[in-house]
N, CA, C and O atoms as CSV, one atom per row, in Angstrom:
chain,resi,resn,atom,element,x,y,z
A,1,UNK,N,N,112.671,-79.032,0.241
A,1,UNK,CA,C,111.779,-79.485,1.294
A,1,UNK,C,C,110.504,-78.643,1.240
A,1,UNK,O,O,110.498,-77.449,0.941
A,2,UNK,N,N,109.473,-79.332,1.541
A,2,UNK,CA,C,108.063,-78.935,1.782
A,2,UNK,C,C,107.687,-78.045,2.790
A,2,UNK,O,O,108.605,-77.478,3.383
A,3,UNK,N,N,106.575,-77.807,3.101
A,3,UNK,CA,C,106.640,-76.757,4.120
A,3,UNK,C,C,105.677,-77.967,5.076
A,3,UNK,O,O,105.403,-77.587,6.214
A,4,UNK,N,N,105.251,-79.135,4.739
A,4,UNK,CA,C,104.484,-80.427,5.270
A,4,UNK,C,C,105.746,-81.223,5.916
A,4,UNK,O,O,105.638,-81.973,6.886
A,5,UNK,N,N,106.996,-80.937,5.210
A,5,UNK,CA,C,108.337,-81.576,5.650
A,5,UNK,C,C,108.613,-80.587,6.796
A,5,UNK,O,O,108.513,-81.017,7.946
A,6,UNK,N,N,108.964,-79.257,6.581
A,6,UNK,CA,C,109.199,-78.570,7.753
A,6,UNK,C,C,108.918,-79.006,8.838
A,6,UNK,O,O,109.683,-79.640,9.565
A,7,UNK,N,N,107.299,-78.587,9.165
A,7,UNK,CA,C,106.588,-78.773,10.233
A,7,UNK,C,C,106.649,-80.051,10.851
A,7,UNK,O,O,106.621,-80.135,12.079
A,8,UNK,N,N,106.738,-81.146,10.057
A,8,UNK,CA,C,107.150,-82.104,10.637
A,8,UNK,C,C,108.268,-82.323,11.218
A,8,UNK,O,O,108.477,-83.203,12.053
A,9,UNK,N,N,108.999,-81.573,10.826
A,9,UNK,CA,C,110.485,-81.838,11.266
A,9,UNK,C,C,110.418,-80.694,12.511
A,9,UNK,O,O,110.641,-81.239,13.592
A,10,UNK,N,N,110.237,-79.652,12.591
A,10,UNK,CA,C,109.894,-79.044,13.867
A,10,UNK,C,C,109.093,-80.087,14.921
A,10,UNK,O,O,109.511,-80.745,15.874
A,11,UNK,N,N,108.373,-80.009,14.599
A,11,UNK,CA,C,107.160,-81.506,15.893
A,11,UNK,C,C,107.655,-82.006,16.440
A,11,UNK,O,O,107.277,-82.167,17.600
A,12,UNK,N,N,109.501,-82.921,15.711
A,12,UNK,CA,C,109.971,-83.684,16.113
A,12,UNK,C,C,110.699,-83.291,16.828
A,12,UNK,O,O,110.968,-83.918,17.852
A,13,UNK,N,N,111.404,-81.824,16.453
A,13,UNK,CA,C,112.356,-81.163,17.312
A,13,UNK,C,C,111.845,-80.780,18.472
A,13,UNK,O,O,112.539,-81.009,19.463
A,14,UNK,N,N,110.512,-80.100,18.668
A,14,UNK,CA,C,109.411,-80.271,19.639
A,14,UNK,C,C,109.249,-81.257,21.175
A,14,UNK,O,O,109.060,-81.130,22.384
A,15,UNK,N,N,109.523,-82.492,19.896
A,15,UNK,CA,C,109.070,-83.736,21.295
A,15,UNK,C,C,110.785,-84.323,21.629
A,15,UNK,O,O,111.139,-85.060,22.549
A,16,UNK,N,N,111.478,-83.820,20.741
A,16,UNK,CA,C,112.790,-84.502,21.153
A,16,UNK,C,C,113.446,-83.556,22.250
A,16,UNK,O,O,114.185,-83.936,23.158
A,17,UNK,N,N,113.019,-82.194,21.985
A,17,UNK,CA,C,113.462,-81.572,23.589
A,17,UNK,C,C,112.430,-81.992,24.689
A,17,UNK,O,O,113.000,-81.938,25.779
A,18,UNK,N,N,111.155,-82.381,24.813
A,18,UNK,CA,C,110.512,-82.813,25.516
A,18,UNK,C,C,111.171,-83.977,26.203
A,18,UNK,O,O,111.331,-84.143,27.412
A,19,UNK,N,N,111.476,-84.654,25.328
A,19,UNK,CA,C,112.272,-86.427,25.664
A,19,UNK,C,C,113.868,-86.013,26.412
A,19,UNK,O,O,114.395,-86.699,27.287
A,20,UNK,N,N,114.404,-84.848,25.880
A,20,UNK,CA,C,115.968,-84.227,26.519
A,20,UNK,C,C,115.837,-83.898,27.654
A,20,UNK,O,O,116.177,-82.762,27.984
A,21,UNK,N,N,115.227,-84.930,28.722
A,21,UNK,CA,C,115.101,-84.547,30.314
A,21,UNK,C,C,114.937,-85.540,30.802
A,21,UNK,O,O,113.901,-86.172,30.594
A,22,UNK,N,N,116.183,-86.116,31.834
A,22,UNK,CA,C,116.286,-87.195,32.619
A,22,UNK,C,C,114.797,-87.025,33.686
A,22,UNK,O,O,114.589,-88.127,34.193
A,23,UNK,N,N,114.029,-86.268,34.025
A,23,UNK,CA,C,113.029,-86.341,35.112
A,23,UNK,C,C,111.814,-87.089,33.837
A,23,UNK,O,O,111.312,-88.183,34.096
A,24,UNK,N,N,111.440,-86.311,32.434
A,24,UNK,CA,C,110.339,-86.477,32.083
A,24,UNK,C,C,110.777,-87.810,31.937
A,24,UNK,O,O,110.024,-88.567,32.549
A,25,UNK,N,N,111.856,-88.491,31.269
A,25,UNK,CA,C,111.650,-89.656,30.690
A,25,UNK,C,C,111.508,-90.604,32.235
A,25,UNK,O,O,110.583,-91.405,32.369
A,26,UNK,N,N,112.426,-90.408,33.206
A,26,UNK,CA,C,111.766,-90.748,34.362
A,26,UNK,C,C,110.231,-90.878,34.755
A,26,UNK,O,O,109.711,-91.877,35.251
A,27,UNK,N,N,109.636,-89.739,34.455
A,27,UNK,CA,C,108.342,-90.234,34.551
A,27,UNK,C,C,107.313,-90.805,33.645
A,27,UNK,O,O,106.139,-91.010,33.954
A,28,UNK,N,N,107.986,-91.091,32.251
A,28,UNK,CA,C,107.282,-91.900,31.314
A,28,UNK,C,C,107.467,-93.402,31.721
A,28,UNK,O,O,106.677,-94.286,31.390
A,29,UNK,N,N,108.681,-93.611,32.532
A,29,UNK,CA,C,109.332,-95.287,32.803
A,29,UNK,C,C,107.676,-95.077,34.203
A,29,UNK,O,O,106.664,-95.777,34.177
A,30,UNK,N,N,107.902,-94.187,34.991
A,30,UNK,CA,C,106.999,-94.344,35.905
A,30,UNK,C,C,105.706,-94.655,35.627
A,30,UNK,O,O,105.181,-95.623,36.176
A,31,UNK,N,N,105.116,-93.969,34.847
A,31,UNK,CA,C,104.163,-94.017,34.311
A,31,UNK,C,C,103.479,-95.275,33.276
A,31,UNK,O,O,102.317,-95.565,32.993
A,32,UNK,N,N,104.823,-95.848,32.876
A,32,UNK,CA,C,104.573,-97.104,32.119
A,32,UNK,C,C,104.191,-98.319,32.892
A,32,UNK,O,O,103.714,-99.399,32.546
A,33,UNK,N,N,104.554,-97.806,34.079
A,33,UNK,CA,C,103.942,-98.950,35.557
A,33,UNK,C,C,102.729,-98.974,36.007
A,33,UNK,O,O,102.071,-99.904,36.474
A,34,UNK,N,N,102.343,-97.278,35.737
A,34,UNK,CA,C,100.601,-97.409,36.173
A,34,UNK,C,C,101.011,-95.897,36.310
A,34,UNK,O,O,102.026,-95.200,36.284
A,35,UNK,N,N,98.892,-95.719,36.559
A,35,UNK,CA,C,99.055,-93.943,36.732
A,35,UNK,C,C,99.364,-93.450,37.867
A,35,UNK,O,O,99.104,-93.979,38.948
A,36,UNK,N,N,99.910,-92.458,37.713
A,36,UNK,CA,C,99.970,-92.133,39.104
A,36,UNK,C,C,99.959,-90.721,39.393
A,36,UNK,O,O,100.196,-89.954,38.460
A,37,UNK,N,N,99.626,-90.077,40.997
A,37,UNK,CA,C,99.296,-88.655,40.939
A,37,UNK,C,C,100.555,-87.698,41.249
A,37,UNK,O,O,101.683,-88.190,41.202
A,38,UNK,N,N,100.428,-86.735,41.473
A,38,UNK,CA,C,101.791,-85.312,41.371
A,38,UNK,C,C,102.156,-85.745,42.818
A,38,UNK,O,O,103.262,-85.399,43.232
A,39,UNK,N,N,101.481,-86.341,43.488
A,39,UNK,CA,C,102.410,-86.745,45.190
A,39,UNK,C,C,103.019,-88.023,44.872
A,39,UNK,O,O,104.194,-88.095,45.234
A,40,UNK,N,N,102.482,-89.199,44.214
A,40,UNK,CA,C,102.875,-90.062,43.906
A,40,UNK,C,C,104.739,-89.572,43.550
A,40,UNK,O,O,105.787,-89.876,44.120
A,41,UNK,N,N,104.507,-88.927,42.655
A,41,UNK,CA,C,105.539,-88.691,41.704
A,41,UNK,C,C,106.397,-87.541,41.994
A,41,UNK,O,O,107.483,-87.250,41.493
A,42,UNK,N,N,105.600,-86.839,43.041
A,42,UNK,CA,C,107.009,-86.095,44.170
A,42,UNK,C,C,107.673,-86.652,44.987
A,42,UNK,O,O,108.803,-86.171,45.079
A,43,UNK,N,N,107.441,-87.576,45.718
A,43,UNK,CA,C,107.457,-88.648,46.542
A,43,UNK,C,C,108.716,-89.399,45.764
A,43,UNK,O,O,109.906,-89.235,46.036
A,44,UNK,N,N,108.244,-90.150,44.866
A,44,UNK,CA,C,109.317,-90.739,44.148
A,44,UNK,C,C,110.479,-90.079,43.762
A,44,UNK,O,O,111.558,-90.527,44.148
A,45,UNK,N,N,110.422,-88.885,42.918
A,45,UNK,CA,C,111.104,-88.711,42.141
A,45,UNK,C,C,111.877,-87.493,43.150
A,45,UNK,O,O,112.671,-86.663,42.707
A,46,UNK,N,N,111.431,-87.603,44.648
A,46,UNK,CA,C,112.474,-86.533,45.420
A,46,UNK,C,C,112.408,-85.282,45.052
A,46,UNK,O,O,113.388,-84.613,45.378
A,47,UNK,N,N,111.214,-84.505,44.229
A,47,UNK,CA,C,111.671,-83.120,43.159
A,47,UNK,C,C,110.255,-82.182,43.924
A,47,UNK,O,O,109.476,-82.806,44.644
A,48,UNK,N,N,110.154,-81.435,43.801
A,48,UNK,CA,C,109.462,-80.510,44.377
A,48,UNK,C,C,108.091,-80.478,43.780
A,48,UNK,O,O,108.027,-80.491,42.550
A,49,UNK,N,N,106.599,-80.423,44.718
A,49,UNK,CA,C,105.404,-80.229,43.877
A,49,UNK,C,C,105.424,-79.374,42.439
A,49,UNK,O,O,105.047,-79.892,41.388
A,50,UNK,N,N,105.838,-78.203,42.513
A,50,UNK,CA,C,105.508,-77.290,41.383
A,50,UNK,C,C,106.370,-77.696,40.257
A,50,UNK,O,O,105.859,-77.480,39.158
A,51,UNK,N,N,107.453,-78.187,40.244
A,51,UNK,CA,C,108.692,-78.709,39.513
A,51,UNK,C,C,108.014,-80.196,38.821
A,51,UNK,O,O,108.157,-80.348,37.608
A,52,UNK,N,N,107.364,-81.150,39.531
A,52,UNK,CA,C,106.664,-82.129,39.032
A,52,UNK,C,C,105.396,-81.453,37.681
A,52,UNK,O,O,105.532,-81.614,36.468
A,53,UNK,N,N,104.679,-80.992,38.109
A,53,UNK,CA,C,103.412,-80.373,37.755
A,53,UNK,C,C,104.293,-79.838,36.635
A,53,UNK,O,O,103.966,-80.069,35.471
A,54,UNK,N,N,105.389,-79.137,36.912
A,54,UNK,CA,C,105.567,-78.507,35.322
A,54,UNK,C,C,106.558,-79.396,33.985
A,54,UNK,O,O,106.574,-79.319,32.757
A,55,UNK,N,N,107.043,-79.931,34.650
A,55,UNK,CA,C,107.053,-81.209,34.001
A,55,UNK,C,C,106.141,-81.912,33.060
A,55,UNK,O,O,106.365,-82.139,31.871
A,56,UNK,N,N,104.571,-82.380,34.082
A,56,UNK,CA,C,103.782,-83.450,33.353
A,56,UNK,C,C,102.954,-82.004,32.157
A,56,UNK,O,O,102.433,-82.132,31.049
A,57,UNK,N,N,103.144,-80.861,32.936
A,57,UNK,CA,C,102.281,-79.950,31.914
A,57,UNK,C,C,102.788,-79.963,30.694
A,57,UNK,O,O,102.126,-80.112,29.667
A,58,UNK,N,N,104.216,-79.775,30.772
A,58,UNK,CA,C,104.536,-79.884,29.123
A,58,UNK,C,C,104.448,-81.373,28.222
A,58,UNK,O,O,104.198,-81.423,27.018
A,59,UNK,N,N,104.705,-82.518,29.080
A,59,UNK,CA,C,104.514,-83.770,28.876
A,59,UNK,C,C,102.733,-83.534,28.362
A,59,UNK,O,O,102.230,-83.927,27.310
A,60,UNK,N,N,102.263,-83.008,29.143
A,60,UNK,CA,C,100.818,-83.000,28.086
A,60,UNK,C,C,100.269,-82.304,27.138
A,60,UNK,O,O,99.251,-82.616,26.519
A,61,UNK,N,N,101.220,-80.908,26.931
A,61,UNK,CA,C,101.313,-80.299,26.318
A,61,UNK,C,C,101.642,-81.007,24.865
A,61,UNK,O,O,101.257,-80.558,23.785
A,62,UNK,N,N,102.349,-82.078,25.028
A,62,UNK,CA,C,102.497,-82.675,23.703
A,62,UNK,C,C,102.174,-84.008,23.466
A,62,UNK,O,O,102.824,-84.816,22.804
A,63,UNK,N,N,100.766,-84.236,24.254
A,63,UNK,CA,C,100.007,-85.421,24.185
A,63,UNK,C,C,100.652,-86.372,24.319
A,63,UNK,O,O,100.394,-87.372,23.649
A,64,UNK,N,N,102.172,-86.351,25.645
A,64,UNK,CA,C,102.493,-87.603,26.041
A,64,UNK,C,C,101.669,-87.979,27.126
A,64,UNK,O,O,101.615,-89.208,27.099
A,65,UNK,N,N,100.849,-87.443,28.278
A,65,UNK,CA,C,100.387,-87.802,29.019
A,65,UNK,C,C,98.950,-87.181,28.758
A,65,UNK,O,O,98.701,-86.156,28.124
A,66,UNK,N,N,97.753,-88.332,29.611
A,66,UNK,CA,C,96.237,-87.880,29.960
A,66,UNK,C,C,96.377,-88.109,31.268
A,66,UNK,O,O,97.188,-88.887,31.770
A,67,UNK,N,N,95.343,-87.225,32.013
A,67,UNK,CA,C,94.713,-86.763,33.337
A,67,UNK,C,C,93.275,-87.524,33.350
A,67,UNK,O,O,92.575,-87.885,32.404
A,68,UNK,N,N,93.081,-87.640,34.736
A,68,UNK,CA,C,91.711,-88.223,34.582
A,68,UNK,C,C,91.771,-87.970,36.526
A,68,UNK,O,O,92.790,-87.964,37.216
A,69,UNK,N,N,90.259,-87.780,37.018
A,69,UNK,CA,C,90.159,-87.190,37.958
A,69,UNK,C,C,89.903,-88.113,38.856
A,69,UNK,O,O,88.933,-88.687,38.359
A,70,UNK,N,N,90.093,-88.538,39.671
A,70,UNK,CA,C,89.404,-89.223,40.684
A,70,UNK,C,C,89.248,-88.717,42.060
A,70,UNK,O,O,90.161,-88.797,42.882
A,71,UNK,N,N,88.073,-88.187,42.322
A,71,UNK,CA,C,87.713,-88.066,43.693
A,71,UNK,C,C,88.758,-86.624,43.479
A,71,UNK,O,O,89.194,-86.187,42.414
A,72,UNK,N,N,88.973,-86.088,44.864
A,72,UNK,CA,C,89.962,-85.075,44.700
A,72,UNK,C,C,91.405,-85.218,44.395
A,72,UNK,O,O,92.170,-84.363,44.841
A,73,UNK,N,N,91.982,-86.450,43.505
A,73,UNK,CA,C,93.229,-86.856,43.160
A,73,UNK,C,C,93.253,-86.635,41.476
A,73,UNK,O,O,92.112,-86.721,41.021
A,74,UNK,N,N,93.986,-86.447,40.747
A,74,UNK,CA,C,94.696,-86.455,39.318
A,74,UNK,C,C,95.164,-87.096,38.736
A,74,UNK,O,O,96.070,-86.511,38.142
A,75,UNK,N,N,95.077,-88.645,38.360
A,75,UNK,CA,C,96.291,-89.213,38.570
A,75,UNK,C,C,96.338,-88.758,37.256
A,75,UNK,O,O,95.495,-88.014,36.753
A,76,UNK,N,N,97.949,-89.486,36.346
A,76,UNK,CA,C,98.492,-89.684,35.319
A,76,UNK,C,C,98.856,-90.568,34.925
A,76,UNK,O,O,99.466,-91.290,35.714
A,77,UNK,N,N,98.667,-91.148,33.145
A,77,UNK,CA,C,98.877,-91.872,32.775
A,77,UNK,C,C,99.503,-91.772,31.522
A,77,UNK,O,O,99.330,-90.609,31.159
A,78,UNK,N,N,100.314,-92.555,30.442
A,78,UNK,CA,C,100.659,-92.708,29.423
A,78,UNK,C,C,99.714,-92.352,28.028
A,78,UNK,O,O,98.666,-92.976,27.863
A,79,UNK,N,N,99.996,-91.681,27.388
A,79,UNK,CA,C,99.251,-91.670,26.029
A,79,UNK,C,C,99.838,-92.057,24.538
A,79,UNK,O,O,100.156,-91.316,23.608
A,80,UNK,N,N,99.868,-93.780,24.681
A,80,UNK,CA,C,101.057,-94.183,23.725
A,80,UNK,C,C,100.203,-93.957,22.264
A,80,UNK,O,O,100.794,-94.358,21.261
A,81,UNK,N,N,98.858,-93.345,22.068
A,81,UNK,CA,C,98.369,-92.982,20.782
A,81,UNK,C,C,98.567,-92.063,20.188
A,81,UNK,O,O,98.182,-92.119,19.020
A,82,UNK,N,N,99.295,-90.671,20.677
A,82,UNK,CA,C,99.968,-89.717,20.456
A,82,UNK,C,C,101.162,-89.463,19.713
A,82,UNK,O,O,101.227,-88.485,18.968
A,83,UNK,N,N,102.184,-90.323,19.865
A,83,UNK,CA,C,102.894,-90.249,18.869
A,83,UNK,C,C,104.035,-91.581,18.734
A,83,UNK,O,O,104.822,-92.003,19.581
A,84,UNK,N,N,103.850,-91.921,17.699
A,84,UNK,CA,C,104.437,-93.525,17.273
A,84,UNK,C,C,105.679,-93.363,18.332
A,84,UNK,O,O,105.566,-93.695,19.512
A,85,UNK,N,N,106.348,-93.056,18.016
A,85,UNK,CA,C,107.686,-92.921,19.060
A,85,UNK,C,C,107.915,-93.428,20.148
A,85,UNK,O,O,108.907,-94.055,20.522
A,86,UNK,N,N,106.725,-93.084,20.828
A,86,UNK,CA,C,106.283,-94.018,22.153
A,86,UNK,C,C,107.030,-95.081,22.548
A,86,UNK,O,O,108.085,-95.154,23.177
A,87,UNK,N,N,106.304,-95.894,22.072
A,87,UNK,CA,C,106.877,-97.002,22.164
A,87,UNK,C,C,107.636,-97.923,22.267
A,87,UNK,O,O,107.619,-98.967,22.918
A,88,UNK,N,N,108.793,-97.158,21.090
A,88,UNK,CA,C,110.130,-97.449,21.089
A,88,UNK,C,C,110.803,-96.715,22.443
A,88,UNK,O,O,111.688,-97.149,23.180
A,89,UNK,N,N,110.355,-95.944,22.480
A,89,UNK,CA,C,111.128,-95.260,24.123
A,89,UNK,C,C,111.095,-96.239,25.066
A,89,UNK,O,O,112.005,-96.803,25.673
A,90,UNK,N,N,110.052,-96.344,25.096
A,90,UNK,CA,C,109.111,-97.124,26.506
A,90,UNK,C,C,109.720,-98.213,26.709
A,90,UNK,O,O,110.081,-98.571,27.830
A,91,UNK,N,N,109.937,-98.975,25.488
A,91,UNK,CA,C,111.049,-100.262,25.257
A,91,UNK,C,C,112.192,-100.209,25.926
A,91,UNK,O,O,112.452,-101.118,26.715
A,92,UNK,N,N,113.085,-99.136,25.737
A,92,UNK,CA,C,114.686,-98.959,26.236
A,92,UNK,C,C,114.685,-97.960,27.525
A,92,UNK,O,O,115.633,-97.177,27.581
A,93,UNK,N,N,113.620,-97.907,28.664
A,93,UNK,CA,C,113.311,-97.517,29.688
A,93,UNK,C,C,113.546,-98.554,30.608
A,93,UNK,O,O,113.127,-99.703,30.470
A,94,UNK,N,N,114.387,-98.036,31.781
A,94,UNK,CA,C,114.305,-99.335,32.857
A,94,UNK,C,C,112.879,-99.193,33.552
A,94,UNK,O,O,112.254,-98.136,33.643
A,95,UNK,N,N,112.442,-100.520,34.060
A,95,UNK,CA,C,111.676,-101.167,34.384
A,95,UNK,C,C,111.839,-100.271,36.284
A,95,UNK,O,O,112.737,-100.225,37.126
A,96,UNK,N,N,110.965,-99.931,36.225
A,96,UNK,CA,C,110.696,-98.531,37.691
A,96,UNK,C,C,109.690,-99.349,38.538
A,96,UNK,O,O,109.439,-98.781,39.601
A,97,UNK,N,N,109.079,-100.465,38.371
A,97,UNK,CA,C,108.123,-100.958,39.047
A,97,UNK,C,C,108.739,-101.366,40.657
A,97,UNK,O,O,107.795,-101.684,41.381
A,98,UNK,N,N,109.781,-101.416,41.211
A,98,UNK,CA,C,110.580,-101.557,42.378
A,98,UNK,C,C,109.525,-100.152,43.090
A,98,UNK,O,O,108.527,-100.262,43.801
A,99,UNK,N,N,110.141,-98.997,42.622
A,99,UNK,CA,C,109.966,-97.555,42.863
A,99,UNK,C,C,108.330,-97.275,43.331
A,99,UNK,O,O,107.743,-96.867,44.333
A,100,UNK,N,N,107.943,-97.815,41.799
A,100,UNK,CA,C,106.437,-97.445,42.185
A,100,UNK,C,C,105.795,-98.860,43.210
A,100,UNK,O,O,104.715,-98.696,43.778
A,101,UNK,N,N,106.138,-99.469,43.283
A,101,UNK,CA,C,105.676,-100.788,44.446
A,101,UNK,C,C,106.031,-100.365,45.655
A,101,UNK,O,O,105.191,-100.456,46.550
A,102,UNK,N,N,107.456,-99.765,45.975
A,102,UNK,CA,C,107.746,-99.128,47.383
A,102,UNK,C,C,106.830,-97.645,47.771
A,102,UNK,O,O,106.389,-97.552,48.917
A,103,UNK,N,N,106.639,-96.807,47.032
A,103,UNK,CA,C,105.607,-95.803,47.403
A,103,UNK,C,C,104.113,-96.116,47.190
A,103,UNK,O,O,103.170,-95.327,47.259
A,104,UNK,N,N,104.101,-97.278,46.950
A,104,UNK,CA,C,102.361,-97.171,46.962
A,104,UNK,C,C,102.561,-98.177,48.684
A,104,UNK,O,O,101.682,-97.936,49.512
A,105,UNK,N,N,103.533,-99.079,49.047
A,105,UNK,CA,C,103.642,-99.266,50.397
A,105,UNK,C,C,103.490,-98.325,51.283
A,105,UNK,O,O,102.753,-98.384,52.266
A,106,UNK,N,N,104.392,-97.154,50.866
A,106,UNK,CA,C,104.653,-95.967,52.246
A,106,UNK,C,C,103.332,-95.554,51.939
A,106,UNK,O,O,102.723,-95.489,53.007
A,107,UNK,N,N,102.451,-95.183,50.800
A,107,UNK,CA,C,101.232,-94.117,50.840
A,107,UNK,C,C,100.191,-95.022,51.745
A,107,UNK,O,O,99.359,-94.460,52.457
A,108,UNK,N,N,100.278,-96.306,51.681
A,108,UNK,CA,C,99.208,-97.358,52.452
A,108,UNK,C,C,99.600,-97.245,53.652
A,108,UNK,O,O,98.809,-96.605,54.344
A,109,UNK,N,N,100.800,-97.731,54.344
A,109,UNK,CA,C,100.918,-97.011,55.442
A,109,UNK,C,C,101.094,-96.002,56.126
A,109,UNK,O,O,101.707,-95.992,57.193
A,110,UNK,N,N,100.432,-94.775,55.438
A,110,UNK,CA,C,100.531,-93.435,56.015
A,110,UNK,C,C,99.040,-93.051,56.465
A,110,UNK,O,O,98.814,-91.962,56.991
């Protein structure tokens, strides 16, 4: 093996512990619904602000997720150009749009 084989094969080991977490892949299904911000996704996912946040940090840490600012909010979104893999995940993810349709209700009526 190469040392171009190595590294590749580390990357993968990389994003496959990234993917070895029922919350992140939770929030890739979430996220495949639309972006959404760290309350959004505390809210949902029942888990604590700082516990979310460190989550999407490593999720961006390996260019599964982009940030983009709005106003004083963060939201988050998917970055399926990052790594082929994507996709196929995203495929065998249940469909979370229930989840994210009921908290964008409660955030409207709050």
């Amino acid at each position: 093996m190469d040392s171009t084989e190595i590294v590749q094969i580390m990357l993968y080991a990389d994003f496959f512990k990234i993917m070895g977490d029922k919350t992140r892949l939770t929030i890739l299904a979430l996220l495949q619904v639309q972006a959404l911000c760290v309350r959004d996704l505390v809210e949902i996912l029942q888990a604590s602000q700082p516990s979310v946040s460190q989550h999407l940090a490593k999720m961006k840490s390996q260019g599964l997720v982009k940030e983009e600012r709005r106003g004083a909010w963060v939201f988050y979104s998917l970055n399926t150009d990052s790594n082929k893999l994507i996709p196929s995940i995203l495929e065998h993810l249940p469909d979370l749009k229930p989840l994210v349709d009921k908290q964008q209700r409660v955030s409207l009526s709050s």
